[in-house]
Every structure is written in C-alpha cells, then in structure tokens.
N, C-alpha and C positions, 0 to 999 in steps of 0.2 A: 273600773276607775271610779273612785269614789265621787269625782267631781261632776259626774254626770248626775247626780242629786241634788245638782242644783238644776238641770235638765227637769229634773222630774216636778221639781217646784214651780220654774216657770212656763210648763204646757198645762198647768191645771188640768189635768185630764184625768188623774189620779184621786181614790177614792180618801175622806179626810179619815180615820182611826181618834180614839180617845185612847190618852196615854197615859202613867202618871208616874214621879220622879220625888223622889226626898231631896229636899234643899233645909239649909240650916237659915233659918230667918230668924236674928234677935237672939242668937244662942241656943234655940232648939228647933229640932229638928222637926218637919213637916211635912204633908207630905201633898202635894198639888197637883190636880187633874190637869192635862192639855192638850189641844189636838195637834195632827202630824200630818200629813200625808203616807198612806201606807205604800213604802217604796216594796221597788220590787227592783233588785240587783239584777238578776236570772237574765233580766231581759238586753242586757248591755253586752252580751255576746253579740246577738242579731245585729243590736245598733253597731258597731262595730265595725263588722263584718261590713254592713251597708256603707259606712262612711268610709272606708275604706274602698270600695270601689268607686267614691266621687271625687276622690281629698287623696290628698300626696300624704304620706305617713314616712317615718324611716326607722327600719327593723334595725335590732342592733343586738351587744349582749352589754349586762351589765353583771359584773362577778358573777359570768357565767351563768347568768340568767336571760332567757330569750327575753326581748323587751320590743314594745312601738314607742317611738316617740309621734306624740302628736300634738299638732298646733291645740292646744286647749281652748280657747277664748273660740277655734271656728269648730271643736269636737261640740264644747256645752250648746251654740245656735244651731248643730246640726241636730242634734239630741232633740233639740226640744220642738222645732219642727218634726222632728220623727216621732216623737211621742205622740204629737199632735194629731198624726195623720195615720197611724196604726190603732187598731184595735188592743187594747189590753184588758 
C-alpha cells in the first residue's frame, strides 16, 4: 500500500538518498538535484502482517481480486511506530 510512505516519512528512521528530476522552469527544461528518503516497499508485507494481528481488517474481493480493507488514518500511525521500533 502506497500510503504507507508517508509511514516511512514520518518515523525518520530511513536513510535520506540524493535524487534528481527534469522540470520545465520559464519554458526550458532543467534539471534539479533533491533529496528523498530512500523508501523500501519490501518491508510492508511484515508490517502488515503485524498489524494485522493487533487491528480488525476486513478481507474481501474486489473484481475478483483478493483484497484487505483497512482503517487507513490507524494502518499509516501503526506503520510509523513500527518503523520506528524495527531494525531496517
């Protein structure tokens, strides 16, 4: 779940990366270094899984797709105390 990178943003705990992206400033094109956090998806299985055994979730299908629904707003504060308190 994508939204779990804002998890990743708010445990600071994640190393910062230098990045850089073309934008058009003034009609030409540019190109600007910035830093990021370097996310790591991989790890939102585990969290998952763990929030999943504290937090009510409800499985479902959507066009036949296996799906969870989850309270968002309590998945990203659990995220980020878990990032917080795991090793990455």
């Amino acid at each position: 779940n994508t939204s779990l990178h804002l998890a990743e943003e708010r445990s600071n705990m994640f190393p910062l990366i230098e990045n850089q992206a073309a934008f058009l400033k003034n009609g030409e094109i540019i190109w600007e270094k910035y830093q990021e956090i370097d996310y790591n998806s991989e790890v939102f299985i585990a969290l998952g899984r763990a929030y999943e055994k504290e937090h009510d979730f409800h499985p479902t299908t959507i066009i036949g797709a296996p799906t969870k629904i989850y309270d968002m707003r309590d998945l990203v504060d659990f995220g980020t105390k878990y990032f917080q308190t795991k090793n990455h």
